[in-house]
C-alpha positions in Angstrom: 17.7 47.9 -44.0 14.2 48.2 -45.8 11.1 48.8 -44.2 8.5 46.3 -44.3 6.6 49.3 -46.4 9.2 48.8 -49.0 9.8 45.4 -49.1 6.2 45.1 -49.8 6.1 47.5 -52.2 8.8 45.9 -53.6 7.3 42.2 -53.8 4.1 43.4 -55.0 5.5 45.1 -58.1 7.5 42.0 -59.2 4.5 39.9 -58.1 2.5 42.6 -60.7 5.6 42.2 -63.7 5.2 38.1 -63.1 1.6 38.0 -63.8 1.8 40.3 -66.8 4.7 38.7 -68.1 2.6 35.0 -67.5 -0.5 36.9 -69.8 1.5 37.8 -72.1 3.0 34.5 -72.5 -0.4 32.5 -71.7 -2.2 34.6 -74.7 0.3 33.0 -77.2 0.0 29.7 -76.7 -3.3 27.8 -77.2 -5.6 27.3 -73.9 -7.1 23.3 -73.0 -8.7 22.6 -70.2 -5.2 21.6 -68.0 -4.1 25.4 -68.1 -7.9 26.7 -67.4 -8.3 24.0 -64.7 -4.9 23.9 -62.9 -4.2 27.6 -61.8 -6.9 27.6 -59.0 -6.4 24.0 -58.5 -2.4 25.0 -57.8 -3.6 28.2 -55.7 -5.9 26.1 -53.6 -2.7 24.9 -51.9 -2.3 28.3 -50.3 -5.4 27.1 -47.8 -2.6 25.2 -45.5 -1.6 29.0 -44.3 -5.1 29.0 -42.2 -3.1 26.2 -40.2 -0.8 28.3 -39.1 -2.5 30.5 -36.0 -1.3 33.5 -37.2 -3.0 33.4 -40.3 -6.3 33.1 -38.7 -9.3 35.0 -39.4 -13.0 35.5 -38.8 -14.8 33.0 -41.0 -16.9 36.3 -41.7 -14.5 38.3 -42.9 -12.7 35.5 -44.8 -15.9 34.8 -46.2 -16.3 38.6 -47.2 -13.2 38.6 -48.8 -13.9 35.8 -50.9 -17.3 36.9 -52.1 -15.5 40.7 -52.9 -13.3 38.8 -55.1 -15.5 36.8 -56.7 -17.9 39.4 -57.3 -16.6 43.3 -58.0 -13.1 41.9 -58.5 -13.7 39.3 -61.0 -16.4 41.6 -63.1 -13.6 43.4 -65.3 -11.6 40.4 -65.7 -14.9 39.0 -67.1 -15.9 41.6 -69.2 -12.1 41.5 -70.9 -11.1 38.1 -71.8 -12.7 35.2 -74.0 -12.0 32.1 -75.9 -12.4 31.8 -79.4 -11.3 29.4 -82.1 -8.1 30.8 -84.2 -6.3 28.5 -86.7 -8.2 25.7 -85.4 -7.6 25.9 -82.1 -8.8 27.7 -79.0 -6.9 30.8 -78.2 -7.6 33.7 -75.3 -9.1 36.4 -76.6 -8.4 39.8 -74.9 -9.7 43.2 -75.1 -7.0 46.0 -75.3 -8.3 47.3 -71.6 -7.3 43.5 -70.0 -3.8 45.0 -68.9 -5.3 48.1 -67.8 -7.7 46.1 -65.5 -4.9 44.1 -64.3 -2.5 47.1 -63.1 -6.0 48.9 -61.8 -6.7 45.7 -59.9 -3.5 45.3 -58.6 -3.3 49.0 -57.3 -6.7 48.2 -55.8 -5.1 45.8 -53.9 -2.3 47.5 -52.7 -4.0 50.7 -51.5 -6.5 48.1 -49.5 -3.4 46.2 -47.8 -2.0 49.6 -47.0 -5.7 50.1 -45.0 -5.6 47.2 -43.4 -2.1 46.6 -42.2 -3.1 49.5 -39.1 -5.7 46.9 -38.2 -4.2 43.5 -38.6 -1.4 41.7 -38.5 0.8 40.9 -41.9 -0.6 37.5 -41.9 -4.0 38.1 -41.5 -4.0 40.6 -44.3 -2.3 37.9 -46.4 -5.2 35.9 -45.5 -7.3 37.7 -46.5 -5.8 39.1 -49.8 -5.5 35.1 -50.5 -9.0 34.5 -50.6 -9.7 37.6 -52.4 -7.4 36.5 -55.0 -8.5 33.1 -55.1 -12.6 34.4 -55.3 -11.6 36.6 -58.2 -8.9 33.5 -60.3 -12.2 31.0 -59.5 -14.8 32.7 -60.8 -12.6 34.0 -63.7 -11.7 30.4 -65.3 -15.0 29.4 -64.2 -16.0 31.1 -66.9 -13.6 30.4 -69.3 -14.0 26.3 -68.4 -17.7 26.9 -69.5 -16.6 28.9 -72.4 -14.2 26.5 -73.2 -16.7 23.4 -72.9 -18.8 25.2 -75.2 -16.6 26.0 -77.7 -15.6 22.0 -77.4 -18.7 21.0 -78.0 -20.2 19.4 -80.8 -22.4 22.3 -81.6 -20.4 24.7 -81.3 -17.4 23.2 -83.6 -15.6 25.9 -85.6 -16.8 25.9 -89.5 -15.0 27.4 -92.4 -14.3 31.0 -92.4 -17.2 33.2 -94.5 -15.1 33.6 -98.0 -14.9 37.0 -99.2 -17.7 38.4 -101.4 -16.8 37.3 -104.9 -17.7 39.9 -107.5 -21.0 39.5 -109.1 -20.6 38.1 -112.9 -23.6 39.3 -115.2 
């Protein structure tokens, strides 16, 4: 039998390989509003575990957790992804460091829940892992819904590519 050290070990590095292999397929398709708009909106379903007792926490600390994620843990995914117009449509737009930041995040993460499993139960830290997540994924397509609306715009309506410089005729 596995420990429960293991097992989430385990779970957290195929919960690591799913979101990279969702970015990598994410980044090759073009992004609308529904696939900006919808992951929190789907992730905000993960509030019913605060009915369950177990998963119960100080409104403090839940707050906290949510504020960390929105603010430290948000910042690189911020400074590594942007939309842009390619071929007409609206496309992610990442820096070659985005994967980095995600594995680094990720490790983050697991070294934290390592900390705080001797304090709390495996629900609580759930909890509070949840809202951590869910601070960073808001403010994240926040900012690419405003990007996005921008882009959308009338002013900001993609024009003709510069043509090259044509060779000066004398």
């Amino acid at each position: 039998m596995l420990s429960k050290t293991v097992i989430t070990a385990l779970v957290s590095l195929i919960g690591l390989a799913g979101v990279l292999a969702w970015r990598v397929r994410e980044g090759r398709s073009p992004v609308t509003l529904k696939k900006i708009i919808m992951p929190p909106l789907g992730m905000a379903t993960g509030f019913c575990m605060f009915l369950v007792p177990q998963c119960r926490i100080p409104v403090v600390w839940g707050l906290a957790a949510f504020l960390i994620g929105a603010l430290v843990f948000a910042y690189p995914l911020l400074l590594t992804s942007d939309l842009h117009y390619q071929n007409g449509v609206i496309m992610m737009k990442r820096s070659s460091a985005f994967f980095a930041v995600i594995i680094v995040l990720a490790l983050v993460r697991y070294a934290a829940r390592g900390y705080f499993d001797r304090f709390l139960t495996l629900e609580q830290t759930g909890a509070l892992f949840y809202l951590l997540a869910f601070g960073m994924i808001l403010r994240w397509r926040a900012k690419l819904f405003l990007a996005y609306r921008t882009l959308t715009s009338g002013s900001a309506l993609p024009t003709a590519p510069p043509s090259e410089e044509a060779p000066a005729s004398e």
